[in-house]
Residue frames relative to the residue before (quaternion, step in Angstrom):
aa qw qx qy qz dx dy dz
X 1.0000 0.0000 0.0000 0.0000 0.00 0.00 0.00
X 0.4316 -0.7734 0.4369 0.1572 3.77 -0.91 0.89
X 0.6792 -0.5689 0.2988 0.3546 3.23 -0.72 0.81
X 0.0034 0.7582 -0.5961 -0.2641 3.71 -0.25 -0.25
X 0.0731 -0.6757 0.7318 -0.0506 3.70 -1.26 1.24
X 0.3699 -0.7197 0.5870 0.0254 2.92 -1.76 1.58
X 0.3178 -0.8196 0.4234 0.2191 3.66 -0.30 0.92
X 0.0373 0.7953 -0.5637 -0.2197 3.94 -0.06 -0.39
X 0.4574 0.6807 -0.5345 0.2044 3.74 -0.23 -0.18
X 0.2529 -0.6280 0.6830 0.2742 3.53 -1.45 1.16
X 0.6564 0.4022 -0.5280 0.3587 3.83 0.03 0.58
X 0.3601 -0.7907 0.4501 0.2064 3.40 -0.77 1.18
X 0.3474 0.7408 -0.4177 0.3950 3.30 1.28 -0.35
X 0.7636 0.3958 -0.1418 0.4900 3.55 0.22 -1.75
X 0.5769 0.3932 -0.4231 0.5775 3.95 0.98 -0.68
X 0.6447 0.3544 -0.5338 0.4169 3.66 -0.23 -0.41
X 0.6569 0.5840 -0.4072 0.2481 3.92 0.45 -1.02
X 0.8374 0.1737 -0.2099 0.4739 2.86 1.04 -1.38
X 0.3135 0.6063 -0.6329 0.3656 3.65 0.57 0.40
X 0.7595 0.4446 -0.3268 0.3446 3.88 0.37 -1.11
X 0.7723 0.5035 -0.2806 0.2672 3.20 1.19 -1.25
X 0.5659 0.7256 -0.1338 0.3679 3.23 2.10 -0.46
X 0.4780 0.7392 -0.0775 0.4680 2.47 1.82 -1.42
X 0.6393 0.5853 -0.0947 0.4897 3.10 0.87 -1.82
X 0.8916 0.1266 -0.1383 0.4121 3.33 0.38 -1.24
X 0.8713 -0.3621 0.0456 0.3281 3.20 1.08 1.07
X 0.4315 0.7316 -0.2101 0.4842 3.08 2.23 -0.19
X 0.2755 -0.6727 0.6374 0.2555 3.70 -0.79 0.86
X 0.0639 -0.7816 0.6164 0.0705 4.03 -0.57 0.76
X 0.0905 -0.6655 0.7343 0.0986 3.16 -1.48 1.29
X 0.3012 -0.7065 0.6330 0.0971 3.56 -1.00 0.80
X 0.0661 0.7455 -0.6607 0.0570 3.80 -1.39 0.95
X 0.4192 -0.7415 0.4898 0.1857 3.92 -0.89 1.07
X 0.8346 0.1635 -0.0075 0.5260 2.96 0.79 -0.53
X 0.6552 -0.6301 0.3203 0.2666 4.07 -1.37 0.28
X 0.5162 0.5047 -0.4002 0.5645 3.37 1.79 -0.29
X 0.6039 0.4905 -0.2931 0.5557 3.68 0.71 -1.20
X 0.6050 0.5194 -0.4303 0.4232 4.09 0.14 -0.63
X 0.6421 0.6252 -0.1725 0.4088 3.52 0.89 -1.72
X 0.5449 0.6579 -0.2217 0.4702 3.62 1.10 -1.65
X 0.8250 0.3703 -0.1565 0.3972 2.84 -0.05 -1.89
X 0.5965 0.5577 -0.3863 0.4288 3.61 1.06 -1.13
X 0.7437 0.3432 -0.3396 0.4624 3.56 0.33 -0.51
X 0.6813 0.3999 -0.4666 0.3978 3.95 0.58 -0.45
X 0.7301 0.3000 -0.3409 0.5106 4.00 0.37 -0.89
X 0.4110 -0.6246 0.6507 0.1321 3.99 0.38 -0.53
X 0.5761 0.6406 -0.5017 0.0780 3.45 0.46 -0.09
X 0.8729 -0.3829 0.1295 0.2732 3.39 -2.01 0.24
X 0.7074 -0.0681 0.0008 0.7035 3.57 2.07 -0.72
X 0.2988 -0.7542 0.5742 0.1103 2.51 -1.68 0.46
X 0.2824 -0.7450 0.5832 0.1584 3.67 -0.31 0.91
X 0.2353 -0.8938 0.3718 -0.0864 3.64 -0.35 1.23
X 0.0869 -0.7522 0.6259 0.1868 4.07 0.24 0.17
X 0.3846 -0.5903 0.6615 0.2570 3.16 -1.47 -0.22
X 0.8646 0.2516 -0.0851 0.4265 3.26 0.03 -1.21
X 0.1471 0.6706 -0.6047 0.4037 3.49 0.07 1.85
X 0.6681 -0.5109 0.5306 0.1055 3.04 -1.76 1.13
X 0.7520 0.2375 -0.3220 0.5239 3.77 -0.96 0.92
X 0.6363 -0.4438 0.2449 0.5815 3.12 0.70 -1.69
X 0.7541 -0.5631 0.3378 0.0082 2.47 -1.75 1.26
X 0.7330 -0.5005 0.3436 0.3069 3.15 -1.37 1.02
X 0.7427 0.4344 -0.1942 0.4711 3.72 0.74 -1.17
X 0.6546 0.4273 -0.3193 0.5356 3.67 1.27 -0.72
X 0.7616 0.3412 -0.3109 0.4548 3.93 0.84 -0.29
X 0.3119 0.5929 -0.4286 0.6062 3.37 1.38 0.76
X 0.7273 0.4254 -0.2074 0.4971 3.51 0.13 -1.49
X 0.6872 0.4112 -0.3118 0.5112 4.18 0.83 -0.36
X 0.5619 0.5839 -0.3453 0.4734 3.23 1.34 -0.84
X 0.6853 0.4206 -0.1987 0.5604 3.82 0.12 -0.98
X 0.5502 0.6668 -0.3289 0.3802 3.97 0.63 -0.20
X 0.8146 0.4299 0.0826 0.3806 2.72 0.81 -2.34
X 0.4096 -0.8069 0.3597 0.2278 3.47 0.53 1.43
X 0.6876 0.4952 -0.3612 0.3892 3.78 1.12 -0.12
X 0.8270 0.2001 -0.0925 0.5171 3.34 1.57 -0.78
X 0.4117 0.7226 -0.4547 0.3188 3.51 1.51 0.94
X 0.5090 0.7385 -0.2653 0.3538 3.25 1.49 0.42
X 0.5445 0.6174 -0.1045 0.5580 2.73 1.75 -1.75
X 0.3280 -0.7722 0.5347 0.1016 3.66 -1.18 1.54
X 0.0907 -0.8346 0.5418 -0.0415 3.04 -0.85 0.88
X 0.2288 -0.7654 0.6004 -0.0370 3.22 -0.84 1.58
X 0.1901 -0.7594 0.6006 0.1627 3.50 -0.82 1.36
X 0.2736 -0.6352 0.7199 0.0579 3.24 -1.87 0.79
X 0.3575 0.7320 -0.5541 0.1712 3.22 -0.73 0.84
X 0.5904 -0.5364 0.5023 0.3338 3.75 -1.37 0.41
X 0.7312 0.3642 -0.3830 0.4313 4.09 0.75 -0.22
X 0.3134 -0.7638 0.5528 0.1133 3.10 -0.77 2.04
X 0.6179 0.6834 -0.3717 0.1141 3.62 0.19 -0.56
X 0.6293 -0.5194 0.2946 0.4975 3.50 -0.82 1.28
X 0.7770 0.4318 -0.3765 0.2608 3.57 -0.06 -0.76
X 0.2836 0.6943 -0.4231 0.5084 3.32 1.68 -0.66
X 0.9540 0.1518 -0.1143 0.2319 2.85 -0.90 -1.45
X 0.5520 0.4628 -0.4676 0.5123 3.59 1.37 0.13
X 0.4197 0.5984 -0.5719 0.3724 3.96 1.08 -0.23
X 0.6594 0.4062 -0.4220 0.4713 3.46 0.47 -1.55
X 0.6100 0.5741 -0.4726 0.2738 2.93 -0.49 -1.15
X 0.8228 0.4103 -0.1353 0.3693 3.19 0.22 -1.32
X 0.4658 0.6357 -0.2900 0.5429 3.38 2.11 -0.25
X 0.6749 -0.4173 0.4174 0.4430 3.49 0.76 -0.75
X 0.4061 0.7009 -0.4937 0.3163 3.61 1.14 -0.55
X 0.1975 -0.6598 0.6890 0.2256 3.79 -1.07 0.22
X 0.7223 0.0409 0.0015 0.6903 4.08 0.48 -0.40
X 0.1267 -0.6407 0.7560 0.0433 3.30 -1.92 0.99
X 0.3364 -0.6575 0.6674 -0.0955 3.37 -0.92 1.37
X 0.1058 0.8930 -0.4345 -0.0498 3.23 -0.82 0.92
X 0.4629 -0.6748 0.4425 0.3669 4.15 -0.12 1.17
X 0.4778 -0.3394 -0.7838 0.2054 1.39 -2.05 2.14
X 0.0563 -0.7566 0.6432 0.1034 3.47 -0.97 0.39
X 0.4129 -0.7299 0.5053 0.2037 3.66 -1.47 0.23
X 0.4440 -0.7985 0.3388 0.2247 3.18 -0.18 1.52
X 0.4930 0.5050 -0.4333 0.5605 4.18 1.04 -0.11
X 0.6849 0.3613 -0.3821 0.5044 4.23 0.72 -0.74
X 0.6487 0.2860 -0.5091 0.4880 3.86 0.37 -0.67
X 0.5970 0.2817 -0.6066 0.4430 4.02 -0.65 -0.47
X 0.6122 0.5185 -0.4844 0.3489 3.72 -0.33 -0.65
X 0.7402 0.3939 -0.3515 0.4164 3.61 0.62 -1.30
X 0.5332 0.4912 -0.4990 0.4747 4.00 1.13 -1.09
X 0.7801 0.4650 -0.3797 0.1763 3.70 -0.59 -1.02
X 0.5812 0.5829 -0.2778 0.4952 2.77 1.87 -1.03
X 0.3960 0.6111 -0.3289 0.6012 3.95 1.38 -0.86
X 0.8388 0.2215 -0.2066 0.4524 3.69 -0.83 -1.48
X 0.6219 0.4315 -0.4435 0.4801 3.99 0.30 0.01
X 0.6983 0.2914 -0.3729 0.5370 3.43 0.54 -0.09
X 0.6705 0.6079 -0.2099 0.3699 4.03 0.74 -0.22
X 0.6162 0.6877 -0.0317 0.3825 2.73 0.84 -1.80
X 0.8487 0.2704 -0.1981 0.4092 3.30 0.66 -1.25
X 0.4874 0.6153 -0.3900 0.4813 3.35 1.55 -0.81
X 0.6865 0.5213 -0.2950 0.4123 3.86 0.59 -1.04
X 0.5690 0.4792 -0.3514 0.5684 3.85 0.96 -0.37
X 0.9273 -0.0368 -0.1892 0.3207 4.00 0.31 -0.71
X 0.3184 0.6065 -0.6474 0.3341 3.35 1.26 0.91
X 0.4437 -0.5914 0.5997 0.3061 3.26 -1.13 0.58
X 0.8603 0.3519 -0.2008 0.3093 3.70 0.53 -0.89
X 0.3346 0.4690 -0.4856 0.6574 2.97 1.61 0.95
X 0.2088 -0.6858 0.6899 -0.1012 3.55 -1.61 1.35
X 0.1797 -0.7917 0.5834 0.0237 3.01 -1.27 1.21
């Protein structure tokens, strides 16, 4: 059974990129524009990650994190932010948001699959036999 990975990004460009390149390497890819629509989707498919921008319109990457980790159905589910703001604090903000891996734009598509697999091998298995983790 294939991973399932949740896109978030208001730039369609980068959803089309990585939808294909995932796709490609074996990854079921949902794709969302935006953080209300990211949220949605996180709760109907559940899937295994979630690839995450920050800097989106309505709301933001850090505020749909911060619902994510709340929400007893999808505070389980890792999430790796992508975004274009390198700075140390940036990425220790996520971090400190809940992020499990920050990724940072332009990125190289052979290092992000590397980071998800590296993510879902540590995840993945705990989520099959904790009982109190739900799928």
């Amino acid at each position: 059974m294939a991973e399932t990975i949740l896109a978030v990004d208001d730039d369609i460009d980068i959803l089309e990129l990585i939808q294909m390149s995932l796709t490609a390497e074996g990854f079921d890819v949902i794709t969302a524009n935006d953080g209300m629509s990211g949220l949605e989707k996180a709760r109907a498919y559940s899937p295994d990650l979630i690839l995450l921008d920050l800097m989106m319109p309505v709301m933001d990457g850090f505020e749909v994190i911060g619902k994510l980790r709340t929400d007893e159905q999808t505070r389980a589910i890792p999430v790796i932010m992508l975004t274009a703001r390198a700075q140390t604090h940036e990425r220790v903000q996520g971090l400190h948001a809940g992020a499990d891996d920050y990724v940072t734009k332009p990125f190289d598509l052979d290092e992000l699959t590397a980071r998800i697999e590296a993510v879902l091998g540590r995840t993945l298995p705990t989520k099959y036999i904790n009982p109190l983790i739900s799928t």
